[in-house]
C-alpha positions, 0 to 999 in steps of 0.5 A: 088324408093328404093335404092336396087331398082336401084343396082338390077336395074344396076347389070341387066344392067350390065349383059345384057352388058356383055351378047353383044360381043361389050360391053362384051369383055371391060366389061371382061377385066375390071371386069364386072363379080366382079362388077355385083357380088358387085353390088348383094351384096350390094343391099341385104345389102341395102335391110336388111338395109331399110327394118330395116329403114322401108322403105320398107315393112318388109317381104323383109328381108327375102330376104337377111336373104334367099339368104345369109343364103342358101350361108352358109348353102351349104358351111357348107354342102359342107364342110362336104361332103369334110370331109366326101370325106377326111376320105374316102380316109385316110381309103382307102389308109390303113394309108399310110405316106409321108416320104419325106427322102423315097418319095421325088422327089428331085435332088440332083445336079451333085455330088448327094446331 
């Protein structure tokens, strides 16, 4: 059986586990979530890794290649739609600047300074 065979194999365990109270809660408080997430990462990257090795059939990279590559291509869309959300609000506040000598909320103490 394949290595990323038995990591997606104990990352559903893992969180079949969490899915029941008793297991859950200690899964909770010692990082079960973050262990699930690793165990996913590194069962793509040992499915690049044998797929590479042939140790598996070949069309299986494109797994990895598919759940990665769509990570970072909603990042980047992501990351455009904020700079478009950015724009939209300088444009909106009709040049408005932070003058911290004006605008800063600060207390000077008894005396004022």
């Amino acid at each position: 059986m394949p290595i990323f065979a038995w990591l997606l194999a104990s990352a559903a365990c893992m969180f079949a586990l969490q899915a029941l109270p008793p297991t859950g809660i200690f899964l909770m408080f010692f990082g079960g979530a973050a262990l699930t997430g690793l165990l996913l990462m590194l069962s793509l990257f040992a499915m690049l890794v044998e797929c590479l090795m042939k140790r598996v059939p070949p069309w299986l990279i494109a797994v990895p290649i598919l759940a990665v590559g769509g990570y970072y291509g909603y990042f980047a869309y992501e990351r455009m739609k904020f700079s478009e959300l950015v724009t939209g609000l300088e444009q909106a506040n009709g040049g408005l600047v932070f003058d911290p000598e004006r605008h800063d909320i600060h207390y000077g103490g008894i005396d004022g300074n």
